[in-house]
C-alpha positions in Angstrom: 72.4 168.4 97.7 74.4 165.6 95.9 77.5 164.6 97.2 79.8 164.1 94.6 82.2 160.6 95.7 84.2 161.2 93.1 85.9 165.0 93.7 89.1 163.5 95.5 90.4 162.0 92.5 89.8 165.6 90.6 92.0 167.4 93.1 96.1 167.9 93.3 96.6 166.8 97.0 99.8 168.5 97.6 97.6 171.9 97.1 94.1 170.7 97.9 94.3 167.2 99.3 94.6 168.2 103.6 91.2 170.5 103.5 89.3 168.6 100.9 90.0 165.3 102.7 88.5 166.7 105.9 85.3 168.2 104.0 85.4 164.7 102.3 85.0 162.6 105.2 82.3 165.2 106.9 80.2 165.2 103.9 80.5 161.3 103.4 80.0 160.4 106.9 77.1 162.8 107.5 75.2 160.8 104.8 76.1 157.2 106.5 74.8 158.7 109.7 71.9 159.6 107.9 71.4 156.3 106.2 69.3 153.1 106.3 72.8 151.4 107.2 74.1 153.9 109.4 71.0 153.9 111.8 70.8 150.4 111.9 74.0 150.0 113.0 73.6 152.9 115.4 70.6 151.0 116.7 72.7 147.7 117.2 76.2 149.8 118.4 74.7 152.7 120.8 78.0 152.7 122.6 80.3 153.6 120.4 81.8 156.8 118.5 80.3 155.6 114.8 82.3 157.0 112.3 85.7 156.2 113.7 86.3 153.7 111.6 85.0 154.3 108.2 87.0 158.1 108.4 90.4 156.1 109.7 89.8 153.9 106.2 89.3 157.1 104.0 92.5 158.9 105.6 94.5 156.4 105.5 93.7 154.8 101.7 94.1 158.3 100.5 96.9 160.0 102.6 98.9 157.0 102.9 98.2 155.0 99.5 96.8 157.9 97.3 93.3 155.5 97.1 90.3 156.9 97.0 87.3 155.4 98.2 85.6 154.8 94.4 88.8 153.1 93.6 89.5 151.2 97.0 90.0 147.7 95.9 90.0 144.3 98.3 93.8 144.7 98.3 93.5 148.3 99.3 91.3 147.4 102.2 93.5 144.8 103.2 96.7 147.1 103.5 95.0 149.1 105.8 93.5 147.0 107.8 95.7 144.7 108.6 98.8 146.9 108.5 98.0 150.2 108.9 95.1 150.5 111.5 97.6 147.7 114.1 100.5 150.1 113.2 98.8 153.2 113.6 95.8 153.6 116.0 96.0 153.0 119.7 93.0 151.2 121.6 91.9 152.0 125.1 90.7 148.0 125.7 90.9 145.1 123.2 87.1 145.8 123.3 87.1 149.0 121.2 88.5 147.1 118.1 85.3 144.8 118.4 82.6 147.2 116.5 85.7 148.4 113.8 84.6 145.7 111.2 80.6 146.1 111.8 81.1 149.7 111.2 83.1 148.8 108.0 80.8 146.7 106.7 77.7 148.7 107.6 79.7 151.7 105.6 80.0 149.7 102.5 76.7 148.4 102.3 75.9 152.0 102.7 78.6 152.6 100.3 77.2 149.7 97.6 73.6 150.4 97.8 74.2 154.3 97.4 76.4 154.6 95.3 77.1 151.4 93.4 80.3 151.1 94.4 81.5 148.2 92.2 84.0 146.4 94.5 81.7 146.4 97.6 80.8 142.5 97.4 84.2 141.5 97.3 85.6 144.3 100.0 82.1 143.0 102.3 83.0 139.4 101.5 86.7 140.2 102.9 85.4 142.4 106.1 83.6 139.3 107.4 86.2 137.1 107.0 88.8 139.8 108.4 86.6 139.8 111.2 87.1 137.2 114.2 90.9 138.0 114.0 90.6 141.7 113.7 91.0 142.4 117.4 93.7 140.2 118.4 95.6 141.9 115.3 95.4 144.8 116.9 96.7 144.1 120.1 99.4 142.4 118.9 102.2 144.2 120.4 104.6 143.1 117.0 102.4 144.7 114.9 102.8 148.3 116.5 104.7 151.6 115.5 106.8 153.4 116.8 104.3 156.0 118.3 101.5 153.5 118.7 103.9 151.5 121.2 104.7 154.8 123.3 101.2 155.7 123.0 100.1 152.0 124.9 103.5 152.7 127.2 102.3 155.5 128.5 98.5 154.5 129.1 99.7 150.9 130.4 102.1 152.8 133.0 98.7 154.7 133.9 98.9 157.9 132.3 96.0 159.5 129.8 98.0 159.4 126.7 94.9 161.9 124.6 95.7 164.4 127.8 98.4 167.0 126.6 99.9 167.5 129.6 99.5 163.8 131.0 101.5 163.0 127.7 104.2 165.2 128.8 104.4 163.9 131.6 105.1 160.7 130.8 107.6 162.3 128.0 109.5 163.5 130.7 109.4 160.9 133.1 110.8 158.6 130.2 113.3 160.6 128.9 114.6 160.8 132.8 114.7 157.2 133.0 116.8 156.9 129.7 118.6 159.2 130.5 119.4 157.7 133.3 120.2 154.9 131.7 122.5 155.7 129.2 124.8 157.3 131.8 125.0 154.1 133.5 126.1 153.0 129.7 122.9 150.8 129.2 120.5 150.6 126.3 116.8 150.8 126.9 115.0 148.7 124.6 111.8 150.7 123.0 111.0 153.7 121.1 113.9 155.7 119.9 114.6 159.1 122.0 112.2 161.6 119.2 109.7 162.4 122.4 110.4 166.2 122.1 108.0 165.7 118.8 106.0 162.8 120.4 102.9 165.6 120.9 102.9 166.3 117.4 102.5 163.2 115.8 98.7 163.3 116.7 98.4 158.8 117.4 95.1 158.2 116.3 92.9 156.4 118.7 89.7 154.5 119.0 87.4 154.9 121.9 83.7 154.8 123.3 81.0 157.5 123.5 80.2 159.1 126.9 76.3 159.0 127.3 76.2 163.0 127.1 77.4 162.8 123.9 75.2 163.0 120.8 74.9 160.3 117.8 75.4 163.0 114.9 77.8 165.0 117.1 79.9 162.2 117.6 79.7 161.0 114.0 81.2 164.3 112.8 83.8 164.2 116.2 84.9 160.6 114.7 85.6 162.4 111.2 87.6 165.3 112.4 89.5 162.5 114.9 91.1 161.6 111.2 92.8 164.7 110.5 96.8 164.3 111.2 99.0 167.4 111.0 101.7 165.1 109.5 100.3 163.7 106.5 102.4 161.3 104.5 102.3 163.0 100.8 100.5 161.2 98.1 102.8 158.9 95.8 
């Protein structure tokens, strides 16, 4: 069946754009799995969750900057590398940002060779350049949201921040300690108090494959991991 890379930019996505982003990035990353350039890199990367990556670019060009992926331009890739992946998605170890920019690249040579994606040398030429710095940026605390921060707050302090009700936990524990605080008439530097919602926000974040997992079963997993219930509405 062909896969049409076109369709999002033939949809409304205030009426369309949630589902047929999700069945977007399955259909797309299915066929990078399947590829030349997917299995090459699977060969070179066997730890990792491959996929991650290349569906956090998609969801974020299109639900943040209305880009699709035919029309993703160097600048596009830029933006969302270097300010909304630091700003957005929460690492378990410096270590997990170190495959992000193979992946990318491996998608568009994928992306280039299949589909003759026009701006693929110059978005490949920028991915390896982006790359030796790509994983300090991330960890560089100044570059963090609001919910990435109390995301790595809560996982520094030793809690599992993906565990519901570890992440409630902590919720609590932190709104007891402001609390606390502010009756004393202090200020807590930080995260403003919006924790009640904190579990709903849905903080992306990157991490290895467990050995029981599958490669395609993963690659799929690392597609629906894009999905956010709060999606920022097309400009």
């Amino acid at each position: 069946m062909t896969f049409d890379i076109n369709q999002l930019d033939k949809i409304d996505y205030d009426t369309e754009g949630e589902e047929a982003l999700a069945a977007y990035q399955d259909a797309l990353l299915e066929r990078f799995y399947q590829s030349a350039e997917g299995q090459s890199f699977i060969e070179t990367h066997p730890d990792i969750e491959m996929g991650f990556w290349a569906a956090q670019l998609m969801y974020y060009g299109y639900a943040y900057e209305g880009i699709t992926i035919p029309r993703m331009t160097v600048g596009d890739v830029e933006i969302i590398v270097t300010s909304l992946f630091p700003r957005k998605i929460s690492l378990f170890s410096a270590e997990d940002a170190e495959d992000a920019i193979p992946e990318l690249i491996a998608f568009w040579e994928f992306l280039k060779r299949e589909y003759k994606q026009s701006n693929a040398d110059r978005i490949l030429k920028y991915l390896h350049q982006i790359g030796p710095t790509f994983k300090e940026m991330m960890m560089d605390t100044s570059n963090f949201g609001m919910a990435k921060s109390f995301f790595m707050m809560g996982q520094s302090a030793g809690y599992d921040m993906t565990n519901e009700a570890d992440s409630q936990r902590f919720i609590a524990e932190y709104n007891a300690g402001l609390l606390g605080q502010e009756s004393r008439g202090l200020s807590l530097s930080g995260p403003d108090r919006f924790f009640g919602s904190f579990g709903d926000q849905q903080q992306g974040s990157a991490k290895r494959r467990g050995s029981s997992h599958t490669k395609k079963k993963n690659a799929r997993k690392a597609a629906k991991a894009s999905r956010k219930k709060n999606r920022k509405k097309r400009k």
